[in-house]
C-alpha positions in Angstrom: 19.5 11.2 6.2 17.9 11.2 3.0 15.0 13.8 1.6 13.6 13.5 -1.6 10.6 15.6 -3.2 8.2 13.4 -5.0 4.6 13.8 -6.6 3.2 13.0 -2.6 5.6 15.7 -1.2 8.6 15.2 0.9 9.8 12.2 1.5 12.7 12.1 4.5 14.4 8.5 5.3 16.2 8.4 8.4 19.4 5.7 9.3 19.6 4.4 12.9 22.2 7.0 14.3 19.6 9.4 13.1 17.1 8.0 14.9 18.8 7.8 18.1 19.7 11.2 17.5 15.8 12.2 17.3 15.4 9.8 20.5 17.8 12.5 22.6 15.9 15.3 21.5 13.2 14.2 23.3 12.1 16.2 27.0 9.5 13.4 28.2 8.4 10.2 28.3 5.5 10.7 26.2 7.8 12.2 23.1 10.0 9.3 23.5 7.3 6.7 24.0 5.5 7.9 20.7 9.0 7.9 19.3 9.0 4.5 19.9 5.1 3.6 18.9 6.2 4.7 15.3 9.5 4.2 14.6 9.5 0.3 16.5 5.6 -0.5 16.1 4.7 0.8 13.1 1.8 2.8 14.7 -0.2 5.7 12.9 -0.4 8.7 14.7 -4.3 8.0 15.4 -3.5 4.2 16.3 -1.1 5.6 18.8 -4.0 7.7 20.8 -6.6 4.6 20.7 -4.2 2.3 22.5 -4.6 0.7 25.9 -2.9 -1.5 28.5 -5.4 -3.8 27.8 -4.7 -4.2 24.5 -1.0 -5.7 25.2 -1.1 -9.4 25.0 1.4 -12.5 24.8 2.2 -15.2 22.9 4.7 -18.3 23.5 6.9 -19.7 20.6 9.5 -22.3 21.4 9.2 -21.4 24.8 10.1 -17.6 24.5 7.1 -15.2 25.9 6.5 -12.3 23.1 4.6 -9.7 23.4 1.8 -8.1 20.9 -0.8 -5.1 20.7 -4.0 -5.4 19.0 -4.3 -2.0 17.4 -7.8 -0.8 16.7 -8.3 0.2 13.1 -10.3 3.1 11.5 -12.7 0.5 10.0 -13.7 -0.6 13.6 -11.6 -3.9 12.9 -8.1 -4.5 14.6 -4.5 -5.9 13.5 -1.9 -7.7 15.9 1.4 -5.3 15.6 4.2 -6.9 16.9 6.3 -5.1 20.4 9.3 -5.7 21.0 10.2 -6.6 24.6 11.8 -3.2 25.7 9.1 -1.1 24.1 6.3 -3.0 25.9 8.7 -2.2 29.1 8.5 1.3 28.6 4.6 1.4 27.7 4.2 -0.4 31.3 6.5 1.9 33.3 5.0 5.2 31.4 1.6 3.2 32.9 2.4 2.8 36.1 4.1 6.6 36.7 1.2 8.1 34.6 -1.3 5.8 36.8 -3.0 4.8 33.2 -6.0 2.5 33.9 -6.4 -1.0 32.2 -9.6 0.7 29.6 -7.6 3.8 29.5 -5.6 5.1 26.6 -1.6 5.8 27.2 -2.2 8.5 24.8 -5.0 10.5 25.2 -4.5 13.3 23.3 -5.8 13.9 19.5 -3.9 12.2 16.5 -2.9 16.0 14.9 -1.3 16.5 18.6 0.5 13.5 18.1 2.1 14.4 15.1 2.8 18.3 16.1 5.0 16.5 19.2 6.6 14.6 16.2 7.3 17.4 14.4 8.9 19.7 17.7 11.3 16.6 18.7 12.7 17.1 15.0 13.2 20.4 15.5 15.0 20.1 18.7 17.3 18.0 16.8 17.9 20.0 13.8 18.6 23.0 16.9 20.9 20.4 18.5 22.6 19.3 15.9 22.3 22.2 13.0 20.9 19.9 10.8 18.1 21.4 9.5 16.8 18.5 7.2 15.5 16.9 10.9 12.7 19.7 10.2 10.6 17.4 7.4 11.1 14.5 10.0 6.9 13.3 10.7 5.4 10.6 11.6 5.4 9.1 8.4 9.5 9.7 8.8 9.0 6.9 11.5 6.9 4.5 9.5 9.3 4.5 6.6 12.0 3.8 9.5 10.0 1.1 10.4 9.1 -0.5 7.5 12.7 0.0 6.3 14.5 -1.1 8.9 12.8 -4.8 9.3 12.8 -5.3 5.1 16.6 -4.5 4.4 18.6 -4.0 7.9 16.4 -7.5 9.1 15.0 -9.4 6.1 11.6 -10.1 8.0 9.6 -11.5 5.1 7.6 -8.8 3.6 4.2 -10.5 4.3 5.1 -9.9 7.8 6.0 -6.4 7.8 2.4 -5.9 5.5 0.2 -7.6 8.5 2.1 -6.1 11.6 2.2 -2.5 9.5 -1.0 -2.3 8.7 -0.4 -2.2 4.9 -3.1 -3.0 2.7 -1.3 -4.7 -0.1 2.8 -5.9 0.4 3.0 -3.6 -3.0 2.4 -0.8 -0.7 5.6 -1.2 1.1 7.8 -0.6 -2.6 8.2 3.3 -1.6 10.5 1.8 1.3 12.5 0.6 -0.5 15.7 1.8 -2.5 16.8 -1.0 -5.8 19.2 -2.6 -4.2 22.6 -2.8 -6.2 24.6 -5.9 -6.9 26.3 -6.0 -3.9 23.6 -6.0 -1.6 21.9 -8.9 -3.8 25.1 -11.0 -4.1 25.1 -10.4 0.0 21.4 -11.2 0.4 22.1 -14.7 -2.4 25.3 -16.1 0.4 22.7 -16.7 2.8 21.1 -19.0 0.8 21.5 -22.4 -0.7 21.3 -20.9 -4.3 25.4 -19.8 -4.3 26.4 -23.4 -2.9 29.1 -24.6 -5.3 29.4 -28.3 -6.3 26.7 -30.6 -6.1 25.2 -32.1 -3.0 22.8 -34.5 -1.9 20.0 -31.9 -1.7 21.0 -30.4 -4.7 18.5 -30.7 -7.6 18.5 -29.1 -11.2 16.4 -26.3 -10.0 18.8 -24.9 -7.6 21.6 -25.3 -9.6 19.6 -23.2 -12.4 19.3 -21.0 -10.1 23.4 -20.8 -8.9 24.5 -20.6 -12.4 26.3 -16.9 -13.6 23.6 -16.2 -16.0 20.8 -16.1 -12.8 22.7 -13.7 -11.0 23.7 -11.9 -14.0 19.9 -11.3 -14.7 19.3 -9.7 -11.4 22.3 -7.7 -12.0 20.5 -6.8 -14.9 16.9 -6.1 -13.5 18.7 -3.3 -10.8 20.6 -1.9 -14.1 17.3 -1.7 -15.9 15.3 0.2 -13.1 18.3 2.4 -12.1 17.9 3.4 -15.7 14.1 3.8 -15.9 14.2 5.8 -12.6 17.1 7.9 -14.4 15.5 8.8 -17.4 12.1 9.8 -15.6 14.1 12.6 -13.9 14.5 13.8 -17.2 11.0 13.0 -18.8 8.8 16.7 -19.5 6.0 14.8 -20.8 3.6 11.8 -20.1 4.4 10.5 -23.6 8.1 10.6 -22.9 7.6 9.2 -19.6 6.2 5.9 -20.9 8.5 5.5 -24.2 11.5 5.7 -21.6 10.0 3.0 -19.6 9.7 0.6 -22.3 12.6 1.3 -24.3 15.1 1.9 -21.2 13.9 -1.7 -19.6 14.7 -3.5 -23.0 18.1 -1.7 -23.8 20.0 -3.0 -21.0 18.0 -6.7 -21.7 16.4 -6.7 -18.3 13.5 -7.7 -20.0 12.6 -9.0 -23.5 9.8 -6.8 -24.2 7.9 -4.0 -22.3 4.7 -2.0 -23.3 2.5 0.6 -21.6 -1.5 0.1 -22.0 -3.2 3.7 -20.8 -6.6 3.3 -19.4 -9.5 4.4 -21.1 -12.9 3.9 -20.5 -13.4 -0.1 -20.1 -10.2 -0.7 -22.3 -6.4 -0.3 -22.8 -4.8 1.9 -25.4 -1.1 1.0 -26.2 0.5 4.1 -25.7 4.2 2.7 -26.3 6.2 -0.2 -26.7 9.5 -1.8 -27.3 10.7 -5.3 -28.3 7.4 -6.5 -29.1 5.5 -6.2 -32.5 2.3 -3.9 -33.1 0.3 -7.0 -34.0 0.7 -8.4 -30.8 0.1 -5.4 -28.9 -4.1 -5.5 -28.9 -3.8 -8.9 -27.4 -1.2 -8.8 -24.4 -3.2 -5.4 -23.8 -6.8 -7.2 -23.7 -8.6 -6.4 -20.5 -9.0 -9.6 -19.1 -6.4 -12.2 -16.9 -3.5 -10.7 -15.1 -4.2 -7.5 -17.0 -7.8 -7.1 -15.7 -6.5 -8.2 -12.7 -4.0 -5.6 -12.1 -6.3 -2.9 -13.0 -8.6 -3.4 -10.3 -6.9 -4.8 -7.2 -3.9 -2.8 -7.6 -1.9 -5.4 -7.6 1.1 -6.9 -9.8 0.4 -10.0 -11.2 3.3 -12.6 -12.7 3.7 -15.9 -13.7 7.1 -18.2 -14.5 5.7 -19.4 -17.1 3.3 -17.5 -19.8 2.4 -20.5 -21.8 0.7 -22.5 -18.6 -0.9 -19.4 -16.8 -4.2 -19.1 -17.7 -4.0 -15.3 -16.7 -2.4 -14.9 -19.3 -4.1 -16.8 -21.8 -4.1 -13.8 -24.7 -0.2 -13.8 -24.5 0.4 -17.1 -25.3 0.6 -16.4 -29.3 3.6 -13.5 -28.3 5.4 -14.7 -25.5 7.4 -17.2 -23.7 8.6 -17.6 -20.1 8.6 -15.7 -17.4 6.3 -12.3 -17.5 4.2 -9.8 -15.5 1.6 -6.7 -15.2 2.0 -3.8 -13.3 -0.2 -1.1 -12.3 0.7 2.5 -12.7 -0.2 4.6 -10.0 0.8 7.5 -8.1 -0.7 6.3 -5.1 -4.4 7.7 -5.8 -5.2 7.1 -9.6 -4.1 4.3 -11.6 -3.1 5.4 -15.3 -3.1 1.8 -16.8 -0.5 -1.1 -16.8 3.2 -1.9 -17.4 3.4 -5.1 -19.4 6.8 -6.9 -19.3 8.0 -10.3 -20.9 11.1 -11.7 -18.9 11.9 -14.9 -21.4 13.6 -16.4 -18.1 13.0 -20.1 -16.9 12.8 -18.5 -13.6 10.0 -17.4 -11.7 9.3 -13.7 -10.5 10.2 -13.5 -6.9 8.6 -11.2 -4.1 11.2 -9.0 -4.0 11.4 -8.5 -7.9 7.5 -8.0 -7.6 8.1 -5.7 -4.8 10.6 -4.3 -6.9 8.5 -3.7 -9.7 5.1 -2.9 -7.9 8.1 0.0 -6.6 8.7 1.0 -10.5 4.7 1.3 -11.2 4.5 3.9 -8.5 7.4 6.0 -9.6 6.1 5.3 -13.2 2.5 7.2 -12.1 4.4 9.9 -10.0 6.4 10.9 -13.2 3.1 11.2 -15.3 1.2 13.3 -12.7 4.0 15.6 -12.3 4.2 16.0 -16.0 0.2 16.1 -15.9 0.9 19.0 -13.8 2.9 21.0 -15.5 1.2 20.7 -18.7 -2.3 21.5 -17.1 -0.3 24.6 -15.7 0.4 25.4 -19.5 -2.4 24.3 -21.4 -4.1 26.8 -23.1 -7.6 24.6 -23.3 -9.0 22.2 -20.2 -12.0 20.7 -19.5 -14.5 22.5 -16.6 -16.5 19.9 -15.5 -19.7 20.9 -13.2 -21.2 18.5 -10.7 -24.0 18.0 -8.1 -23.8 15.9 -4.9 -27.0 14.9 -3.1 -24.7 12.0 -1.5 -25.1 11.6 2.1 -21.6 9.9 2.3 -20.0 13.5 0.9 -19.0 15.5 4.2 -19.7 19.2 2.7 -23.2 17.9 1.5 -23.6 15.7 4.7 -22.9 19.0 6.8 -25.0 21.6 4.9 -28.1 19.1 5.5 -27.6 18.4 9.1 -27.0 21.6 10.3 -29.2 23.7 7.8 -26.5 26.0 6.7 -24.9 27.2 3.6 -20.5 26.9 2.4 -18.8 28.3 0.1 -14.6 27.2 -0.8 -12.3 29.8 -0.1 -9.3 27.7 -1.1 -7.6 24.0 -0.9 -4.2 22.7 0.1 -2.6 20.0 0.7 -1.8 18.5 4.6 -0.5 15.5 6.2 -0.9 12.0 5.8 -3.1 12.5 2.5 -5.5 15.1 4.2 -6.7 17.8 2.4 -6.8 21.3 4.4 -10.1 23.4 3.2 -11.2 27.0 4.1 -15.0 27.4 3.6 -16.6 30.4 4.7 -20.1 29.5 6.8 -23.8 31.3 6.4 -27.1 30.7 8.3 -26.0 28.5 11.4 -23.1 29.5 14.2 -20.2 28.2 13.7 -19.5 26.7 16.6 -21.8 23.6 16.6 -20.5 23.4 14.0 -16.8 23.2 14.2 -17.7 20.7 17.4 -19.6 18.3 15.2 -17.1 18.3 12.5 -14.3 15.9 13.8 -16.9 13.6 15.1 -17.6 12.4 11.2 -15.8 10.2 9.2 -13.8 12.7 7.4 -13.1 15.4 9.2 -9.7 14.9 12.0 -9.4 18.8 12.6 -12.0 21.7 12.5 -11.1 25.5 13.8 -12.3 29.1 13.7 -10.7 31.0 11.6 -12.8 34.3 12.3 -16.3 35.4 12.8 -17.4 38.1 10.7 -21.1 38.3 12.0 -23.6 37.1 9.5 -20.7 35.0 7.9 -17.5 32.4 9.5 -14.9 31.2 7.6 -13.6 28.0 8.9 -10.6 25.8 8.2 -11.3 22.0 8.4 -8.2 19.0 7.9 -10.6 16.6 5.5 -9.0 13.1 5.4 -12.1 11.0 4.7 -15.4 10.1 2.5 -15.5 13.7 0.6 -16.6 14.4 -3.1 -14.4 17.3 -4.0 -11.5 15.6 -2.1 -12.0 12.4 -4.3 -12.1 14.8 -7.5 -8.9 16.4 -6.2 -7.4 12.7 -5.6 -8.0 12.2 -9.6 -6.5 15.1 -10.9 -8.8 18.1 -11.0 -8.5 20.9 -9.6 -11.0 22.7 -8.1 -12.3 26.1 -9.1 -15.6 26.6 -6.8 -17.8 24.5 -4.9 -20.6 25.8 -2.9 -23.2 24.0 -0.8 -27.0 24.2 0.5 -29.8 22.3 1.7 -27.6 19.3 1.6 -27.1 19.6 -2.1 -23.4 20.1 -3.1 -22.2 21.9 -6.5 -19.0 21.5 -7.3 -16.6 23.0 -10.5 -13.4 21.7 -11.5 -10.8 21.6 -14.0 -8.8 18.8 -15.8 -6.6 18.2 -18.5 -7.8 18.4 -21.7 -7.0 14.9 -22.6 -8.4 13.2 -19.7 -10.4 10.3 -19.6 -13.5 12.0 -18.6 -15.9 8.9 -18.5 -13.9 6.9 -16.8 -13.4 10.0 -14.0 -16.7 10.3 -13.5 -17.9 6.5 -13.0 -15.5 6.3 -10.5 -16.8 9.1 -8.5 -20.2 8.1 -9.0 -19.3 4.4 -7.7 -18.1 6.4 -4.7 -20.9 8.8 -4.1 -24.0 7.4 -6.3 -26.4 10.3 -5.3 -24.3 12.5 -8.1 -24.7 14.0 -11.6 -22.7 15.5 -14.2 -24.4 19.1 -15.0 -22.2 20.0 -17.5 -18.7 19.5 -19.2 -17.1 22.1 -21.6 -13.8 23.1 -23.0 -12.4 26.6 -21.6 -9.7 28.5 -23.1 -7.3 29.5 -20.1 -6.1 33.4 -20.5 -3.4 34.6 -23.5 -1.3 36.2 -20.9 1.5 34.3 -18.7 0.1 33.8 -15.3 -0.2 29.9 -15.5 3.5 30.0 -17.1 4.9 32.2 -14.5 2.8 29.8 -11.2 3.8 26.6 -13.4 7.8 28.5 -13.1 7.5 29.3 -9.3 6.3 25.8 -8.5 9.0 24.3 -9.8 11.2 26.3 -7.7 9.0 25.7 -4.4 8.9 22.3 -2.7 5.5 20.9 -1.5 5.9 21.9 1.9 6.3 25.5 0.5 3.5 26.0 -1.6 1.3 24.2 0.8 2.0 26.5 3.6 2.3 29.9 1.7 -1.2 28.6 0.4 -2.9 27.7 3.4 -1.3 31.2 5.4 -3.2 33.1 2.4 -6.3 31.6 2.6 -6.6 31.5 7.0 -5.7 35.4 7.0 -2.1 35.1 7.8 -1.3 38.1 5.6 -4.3 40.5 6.6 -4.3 42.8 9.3 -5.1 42.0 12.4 -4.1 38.2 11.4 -7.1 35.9 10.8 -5.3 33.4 12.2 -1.2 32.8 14.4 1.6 31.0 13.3 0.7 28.9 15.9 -2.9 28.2 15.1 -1.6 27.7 11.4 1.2 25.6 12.3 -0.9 23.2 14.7 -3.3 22.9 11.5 -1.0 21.7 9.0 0.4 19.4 11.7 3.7 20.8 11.8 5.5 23.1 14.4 5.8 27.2 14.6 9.7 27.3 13.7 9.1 24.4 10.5 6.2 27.1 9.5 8.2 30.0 9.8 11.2 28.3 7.8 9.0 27.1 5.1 7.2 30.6 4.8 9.9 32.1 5.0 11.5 30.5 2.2 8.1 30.2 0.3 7.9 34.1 0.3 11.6 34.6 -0.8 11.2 31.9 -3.8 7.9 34.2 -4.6 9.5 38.0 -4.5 12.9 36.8 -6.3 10.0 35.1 -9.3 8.1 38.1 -9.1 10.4 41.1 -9.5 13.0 38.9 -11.5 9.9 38.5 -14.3 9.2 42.1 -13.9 12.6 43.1 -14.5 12.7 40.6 -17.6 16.0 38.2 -15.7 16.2 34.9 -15.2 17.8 35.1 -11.9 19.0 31.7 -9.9 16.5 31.3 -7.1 18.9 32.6 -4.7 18.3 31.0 -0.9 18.5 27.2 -2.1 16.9 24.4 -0.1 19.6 22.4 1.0 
């Protein structure tokens, strides 16, 4: 098992004794059968509650009966997920013993449920086996088995995998996947007919190109050259630094003949860094137009084999020969710009390169927010920027109209699955019409309670959907206040002082049109140290951590009597009471040990390590 902390949070890959191990901690057939909806279907957690045995259909090829389940989708459309033989077994025994009508769901419960079940079969396997990294097992865990699993163990062509998964894009699938090293691509080359030796009678001149030393010496050279890249982002305190070791570590090991970075601002590029190419021809790789252009809005990487007779790439053809691609840079919710590179091979890109490289974009963005992050943290200057929602689509401004009331933000944190979890506190409407109309929108999965003070409620709502501060959050602000009433929605927040504030603000108003920017001014942060010591003690806590200490504060965890149970908190994050008391725990050691070692003027080791 495998558990890495990136800019999305934690990231846990599982092997298959692992997940047989997870399959034995299970106590009924319903654990085991969603189990086996993830980790073998590639189901989401809300897919998994919609489905029915109605829904299970076949197919014949070459006389062999397979079996498939059209999965409805949250855009009312469906997809046709693949299921294996012995899982469509299962889902008609579990049926039959459950008496589970044909236009009834084998799941009925609610998609957070599913997950908390998730998340208490991990647990009995760390308990089992007293290993406690089973604990960040989720459902996602079971999609990245899933996905994993049929691109390396299987090599089930990737635009498979996209349409049975669900994925939007095949790039989507890059964070499932590890570089492979040179034995795993000499392995993956002997299945094919590009390592035949001596000529044949289907041998022509483009497969033995392809056989000869210096092919395979390339891709030796392409896994050296990302190992590298992904090396020196670990390393990387700034964004500057983070692009200039992109560039510069992709040429040195002559992966690639040339590599630049083009940062996005406004309707153009701005070269940001560069290696192996000359500054004259910088402005014209980097126009906005082609395979540039291209990559910039459909999120995709674009290549060619052959720069000079792509028309995509028309404004290269004065700089470059060969082989060459774009790639956007994103860390999965805002793009930053483009990675230009110039291979100079005869040969062309393949899918899993691209894959590979649509893999290095995303890892690219991650390192820039994270060093985004840390120098908002420390900045002494950022931009407030003050906006006001009328837009129906917005869920806070949606609510306050329908139901005639008033909210105000108590506090945002992270959840799962890319939900947002927000406390607002509730004036001039009960809150429990409320709380019951919440999850029937668009954007809301979970709503609760948190306590009743009279004249006032403060709720707790999982957002995951069509929300303006959530799509502000999702570009790198960071909310300050936000209040809303009579449908009209006012929202404050912070950014970096360098950020591209025109750009940020035409995509929000593409997203909710009915908005306008009230202000925007540069505020000095405070001379003394609080954003240096938070910035210090969030490098010591994980994502997980700081969520949950967070979200405790702000649901009355810490006051007395409790605004809320470990239990209510737990089942709100979607994870179980002993992962939240673990991760609290831990949280609130990580947080004493900062605060008394600055008091006492050490620089104490965080003592109580994750392992």
């Amino acid at each position: 098992m495998r558990v890495e902390e990136t800019a999305e949070g934690t990231r846990v890959h599982i092997e298959e004794d692992e997940y047989r191990g997870l399959r034995r901690a299970t106590e009924t057939y319903r654990e085991e059968l969603i189990l086996r909806l993830g980790a073998e279907v590639g189901l989401r957690p809300k897919e998994m509650t919609r489905i029915r045995p109605d829904h299970v259909t076949t197919h014949e090829h070459e006389g062999v009966e397979h079996y498939f389940l059209t999965v409805p989708e949250d855009d009312d459309g469906t997809r046709m997920a693949y299921l294996p033989e012995d899982v469509e077994h299962d889902l008609r025994k579990f049926g039959r013993a459950e008496n589970v009508a044909d236009d009834e769901e084998y799941v009925p419960v609610s998609a957070r449920r599913v997950q908390m079940l998730v998340s208490e079969v991990a647990d009995r396997a760390a308990d089992r086996t007293g290993e406690d990294r089973f604990r960040d097992v989720s459902s996602r865990t079971l999609r990245r088995y899933f996905a994993r699993r049929l691109l390396v163990d299987e090599w089930v062509d990737p635009r498979v995998v996209q349409s049975v998964g669900g994925w939007e894009r095949i790039e989507s699938l890059a964070p499932y996947l590890d570089d492979p090293n040179p034995d795993d691509m000499a392995a993956a080359f002997e299945q094919t007919t590009v390592t035949e030796r001596g000529p044949s009678a289907s041998t022509d001149s483009a497969t033995e190109a392809a056989a000869s030393p210096e092919s395979l010496t390339r891709f030796d050279a392409i896994v050296d050259g990302l190992r590298n890249v992904g090396t020196g982002l670990t390393t990387a305190s700034t964004r500057e630094e983070v692009e200039r070791t992109t560039c510069e570590q992709l040429v040195d090991v002559e992966c690639y003949q040339f590599a630049w970075f083009g940062q996005r601002e406004g309707e153009r590029l701005r070269v940001t860094a560069a290696a192996g190419l000359e500054r004259d021809a910088l402005d014209a790789v980097a126009a906005v137009e082609g395979a540039v252009e291209s990559a910039l809005s459909d999120g995709d990487v674009h290549a060619t084999a052959d720069v000079q007779s792509a028309a995509a790439f028309a404004t290269w053809h004065d700089h470059a020969d060969g082989a060459a691609a774009v790639i956007p840079v994103t860390d999965g919710n805002r793009t930053y710009g483009v990675l230009g590179i110039g291979a100079g091979a005869s040969d062309d890109i393949s899918d899993r390169e691209r894959t590979l490289l649509a893999d290095l974009g995303q890892r690219v963005g991650q390192a820039i927010t994270a060093a985004e992050q840390r120098k908002f943290l420390l900045a002494d200057t950022a931009i407030e920027l003050a906006f006001e929602c009328e837009d129906e689509r917005s869920f806070f401004a949606d609510a306050s109209a329908t139901h005639s009331c008033s909210l105000s933000l108590e506090g945002v944190v992270p959840g799962e699955e890319q939900s947002l979890l927000y406390f607002v506190t509730l004036a001039d409407a009960q809150p429990g019409p409320v709380v019951e109309w919440a999850p029937t929108t668009a954007a809301v999965s979970d709503a609760r309670l948190v306590r009743d003070y009279g004249d006032e409620a403060l709720l707790e709502l999982v957002v995951e959907g069509p929300e303006f501060s959530k799509a502000l959050v999702e570009r790198g602000a960071a909310i300050s206040e936000m209040s809303v009433a009579s449908g009209t929605q006012e929202v404050v927040g912070e950014v970096p002082a360098d950020t591209d504030v025109r750009s940020l603000v035409r995509d929000i108003t593409d997203a909710f049109p009915d908005t306008d920017l009230l202000t925007k001014r540069e505020r000095e942060r405070p001379a003394e140290s609080l954003p240096a010591f938070r910035s210090s003690l969030r490098e010591n806590l994980t994502e997980k951590q700081a969520a949950v200490l967070q979200a405790a504060y702000h649901a009355g965890y810490f006051e007395w009597p409790r605004g809320s149970t470990a239990e209510e908190l737990a089942d709100a994050i979607g994870i179980t009471s002993p992962t939240l008391h673990n991760h609290l725990r831990r949280a609130q050691q990580k947080l004493l040990t900062a605060f008394f070692a600055e008091e006492q003027g050490r620089a104490d080791e965080m003592p109580w390590a994750d392992e």
